[in-house]
C-alpha positions in Angstrom: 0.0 0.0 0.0 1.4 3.4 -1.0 2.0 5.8 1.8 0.8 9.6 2.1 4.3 10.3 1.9 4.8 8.5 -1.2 1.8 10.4 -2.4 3.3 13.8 -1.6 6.6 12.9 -3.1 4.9 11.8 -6.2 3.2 15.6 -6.3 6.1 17.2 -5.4 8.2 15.9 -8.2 5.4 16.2 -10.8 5.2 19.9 -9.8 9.1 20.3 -10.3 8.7 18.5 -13.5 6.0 20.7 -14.4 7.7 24.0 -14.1 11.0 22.9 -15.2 8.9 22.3 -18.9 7.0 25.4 -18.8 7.9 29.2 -19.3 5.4 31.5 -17.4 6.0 34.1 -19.9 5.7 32.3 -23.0 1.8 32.1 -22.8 0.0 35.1 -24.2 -3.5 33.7 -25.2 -6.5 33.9 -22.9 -9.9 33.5 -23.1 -12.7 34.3 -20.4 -14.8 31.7 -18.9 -18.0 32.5 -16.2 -17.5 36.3 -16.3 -14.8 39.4 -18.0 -12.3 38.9 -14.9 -12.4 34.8 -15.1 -9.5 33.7 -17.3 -8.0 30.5 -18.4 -5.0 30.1 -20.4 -3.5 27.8 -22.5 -1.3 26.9 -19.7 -4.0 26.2 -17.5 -4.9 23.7 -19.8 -1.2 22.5 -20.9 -0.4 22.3 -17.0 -3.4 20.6 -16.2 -2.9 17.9 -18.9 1.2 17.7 -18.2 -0.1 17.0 -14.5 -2.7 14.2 -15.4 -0.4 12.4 -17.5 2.7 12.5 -14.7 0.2 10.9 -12.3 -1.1 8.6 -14.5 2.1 6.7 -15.6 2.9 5.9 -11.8 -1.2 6.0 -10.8 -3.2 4.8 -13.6 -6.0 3.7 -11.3 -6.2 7.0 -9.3 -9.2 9.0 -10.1 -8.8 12.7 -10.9 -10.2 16.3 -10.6 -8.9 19.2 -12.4 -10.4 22.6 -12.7 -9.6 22.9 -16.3 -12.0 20.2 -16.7 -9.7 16.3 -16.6 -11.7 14.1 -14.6 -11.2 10.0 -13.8 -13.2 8.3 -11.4 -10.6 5.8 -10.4 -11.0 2.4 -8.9 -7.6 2.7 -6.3 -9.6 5.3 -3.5 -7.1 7.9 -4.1 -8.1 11.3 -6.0 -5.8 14.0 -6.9 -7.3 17.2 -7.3 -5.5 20.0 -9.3 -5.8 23.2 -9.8 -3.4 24.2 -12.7 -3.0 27.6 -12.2 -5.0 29.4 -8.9 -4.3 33.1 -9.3 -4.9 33.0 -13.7 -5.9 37.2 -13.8 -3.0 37.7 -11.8 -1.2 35.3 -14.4 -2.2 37.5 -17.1 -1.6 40.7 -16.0 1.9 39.6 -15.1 1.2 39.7 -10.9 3.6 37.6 -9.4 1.1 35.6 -7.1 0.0 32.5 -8.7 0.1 29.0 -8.0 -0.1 24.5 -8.7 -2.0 23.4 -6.3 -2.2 19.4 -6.3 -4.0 17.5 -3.1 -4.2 13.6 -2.8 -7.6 12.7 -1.5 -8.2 9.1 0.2 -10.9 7.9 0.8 -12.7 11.4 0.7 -10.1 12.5 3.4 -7.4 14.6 2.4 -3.8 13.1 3.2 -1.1 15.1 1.5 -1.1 18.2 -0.5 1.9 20.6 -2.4 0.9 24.2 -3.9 4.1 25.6 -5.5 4.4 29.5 -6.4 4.8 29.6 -10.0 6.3 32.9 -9.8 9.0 32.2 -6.7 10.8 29.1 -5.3 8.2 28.6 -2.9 7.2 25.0 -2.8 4.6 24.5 0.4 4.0 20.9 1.2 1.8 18.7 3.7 1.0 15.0 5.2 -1.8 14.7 7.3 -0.2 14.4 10.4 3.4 14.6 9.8 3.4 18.8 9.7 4.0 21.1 7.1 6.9 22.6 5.4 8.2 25.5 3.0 11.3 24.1 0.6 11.7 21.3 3.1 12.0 23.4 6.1 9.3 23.1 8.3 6.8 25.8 8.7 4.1 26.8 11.7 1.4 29.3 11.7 2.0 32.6 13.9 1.0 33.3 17.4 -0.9 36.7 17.3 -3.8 36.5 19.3 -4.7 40.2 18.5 -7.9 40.5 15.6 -7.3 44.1 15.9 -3.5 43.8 14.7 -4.4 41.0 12.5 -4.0 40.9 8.7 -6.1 38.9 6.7 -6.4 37.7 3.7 -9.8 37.0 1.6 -10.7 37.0 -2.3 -13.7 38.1 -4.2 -16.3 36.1 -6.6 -16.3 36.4 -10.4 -20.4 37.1 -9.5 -21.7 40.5 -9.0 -24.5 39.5 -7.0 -21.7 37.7 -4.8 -19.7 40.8 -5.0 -22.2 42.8 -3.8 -22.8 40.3 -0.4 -19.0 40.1 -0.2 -18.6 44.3 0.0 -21.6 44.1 2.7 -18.8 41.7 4.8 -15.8 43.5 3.9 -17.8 46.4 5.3 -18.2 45.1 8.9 -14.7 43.2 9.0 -12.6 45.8 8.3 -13.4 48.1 10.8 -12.4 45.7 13.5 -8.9 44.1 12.2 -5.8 45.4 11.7 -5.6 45.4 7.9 -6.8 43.2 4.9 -5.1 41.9 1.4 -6.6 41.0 -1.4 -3.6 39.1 -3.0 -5.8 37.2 -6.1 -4.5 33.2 -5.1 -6.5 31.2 -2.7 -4.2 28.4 -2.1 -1.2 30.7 -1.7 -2.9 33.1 0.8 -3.6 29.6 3.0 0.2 28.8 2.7 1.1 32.2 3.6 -1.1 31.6 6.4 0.6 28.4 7.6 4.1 29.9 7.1 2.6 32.4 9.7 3.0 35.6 6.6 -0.7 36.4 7.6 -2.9 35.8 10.4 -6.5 34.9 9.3 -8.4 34.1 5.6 -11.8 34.0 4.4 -13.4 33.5 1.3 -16.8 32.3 0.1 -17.7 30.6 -3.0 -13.9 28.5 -3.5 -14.2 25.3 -5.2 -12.5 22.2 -3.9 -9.2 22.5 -5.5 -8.8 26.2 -4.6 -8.5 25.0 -0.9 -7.8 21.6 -0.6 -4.1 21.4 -0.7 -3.8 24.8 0.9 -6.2 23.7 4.0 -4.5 20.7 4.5 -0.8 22.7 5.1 -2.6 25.3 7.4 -4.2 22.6 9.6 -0.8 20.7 9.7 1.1 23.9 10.5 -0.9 24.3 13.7 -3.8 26.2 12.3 -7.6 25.9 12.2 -9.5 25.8 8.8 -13.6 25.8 9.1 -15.9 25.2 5.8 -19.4 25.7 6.7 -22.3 26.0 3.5 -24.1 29.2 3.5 -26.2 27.6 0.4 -26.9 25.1 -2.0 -23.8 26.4 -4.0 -22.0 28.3 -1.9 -19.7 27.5 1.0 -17.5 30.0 3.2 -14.3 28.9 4.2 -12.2 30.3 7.3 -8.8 29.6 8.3 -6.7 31.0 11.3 -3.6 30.8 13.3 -5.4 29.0 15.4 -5.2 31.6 18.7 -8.1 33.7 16.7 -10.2 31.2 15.7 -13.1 32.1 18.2 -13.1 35.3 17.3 -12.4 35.6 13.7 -15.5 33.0 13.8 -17.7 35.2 15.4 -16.4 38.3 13.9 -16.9 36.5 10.4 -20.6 35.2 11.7 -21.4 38.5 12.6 -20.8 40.4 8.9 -22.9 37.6 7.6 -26.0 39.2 9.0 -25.1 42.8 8.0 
């Protein structure tokens, strides 16, 4: 039986392999997918399918899900969920903030996960419980226990009508921390998170392979990740440092109802 570390390793060298094959600023093509600001790039797709086909030729009976669209159902137990390139406007407009993000799912329970900045050297990795590291060095979450000195990180939908909901949040959370960033990479704002860079996150309306690598690391760096569903298809996801869960939760609760 394969072990969750054998699964990370297996990610972590298809994600080197991956961006030793691509060049970030080669790709110049987009095209728009559920609204203007949602892009998706031929590398999307060309990282995406580089990624399947790693996985395959050492897991051919892993199923798969990829945000560019690959999908296997897989007879093994084991799922590997990718997103190709988390942070694709920022891709395209040349931001350095963008990211691979590639969690191994067993069993419906997430076990390992790597999100590598495509921009940077920064390769975040994770086993469930075996702790999280940063290049191989390992990496815990920060101890402020201040919300009003806290930054935090959240994102916005590609949904007006979300938008507008979101700005109605914003509005009460602000007020009350120490400062917010809107960096434009979901699974790179939770690695940040566990390599204690920020203090809090939340974001409504993330898909599974926005979070699920990036949740994983900041739970096994010592923080606290909650995922509640607010409706049918949307869920809000929260992530802390751990001493500011409680209030972050309440805080977060609260802007709900304005």
């Amino acid at each position: 039986m394969t072990s969750h570390h054998e699964l990370r390793d297996i990610a972590l060298e298809c994600v080197a392999t991956v961006k030793s094959s691509i060049n970030i600023y080669s790709i110049t093509d987009f095209e728009r997918k559920s609204s203007s600001s949602d892009y998706v790039t031929s590398l999307d797709r060309h990282i995406e399918s580089e990624t399947v086909q790693f996985i395959r030729k050492s897991r051919a009976n892993d199923g798969i899900l990829g945000e560019e669209g690959a999908a296997q159902s897989g007879t093994s137990g084991i799922r590997w969920i990718i997103d190709p390139i988390d942070g694709t406007s920022n891709f395209v407009y040349g931001i350095p903030y963008f990211s691979i993000s590639i969690a191994v799912e067993a069993e419906g329970d997430i076990v390992a996960g790597v999100v590598a900045d495509l921009s940077s050297n920064d390769t975040f990795d994770a086993v469930k419980g075996q702790g999280s590291r940063c290049n191989n060095e390992v990496i815990t979450v920060n101890d402020n226990d201040s919300l009003e000195s806290a930054i935090v990180t959240t994102g916005f939908s590609y949904r007006p009508e979300r938008r507008e909901i979101q700005g109605g949040m914003l509005h009460h959370i602000l007020p009350r921390i120490g400062d917010i960033r809107r960096f434009g990479s979901a699974a790179l704002d939770l690695c940040w998170l566990a390599a204690g860079r920020v203090d809090a996150f939340y974001e409504e309306g993330l898909n599974l392979w926005d979070y699920a690598a990036g949740s994983l690391i900041v739970s096994e760096a010592g923080g606290t990740v909650r995922t509640v569903n607010l409706t049918n298809d949307i869920n809000l996801l929260t992530a802390t440092n751990g001493r500011l869960d409680k209030e972050f939760q309440i805080l977060v609760n609260n802007s709900l109802q304005h």
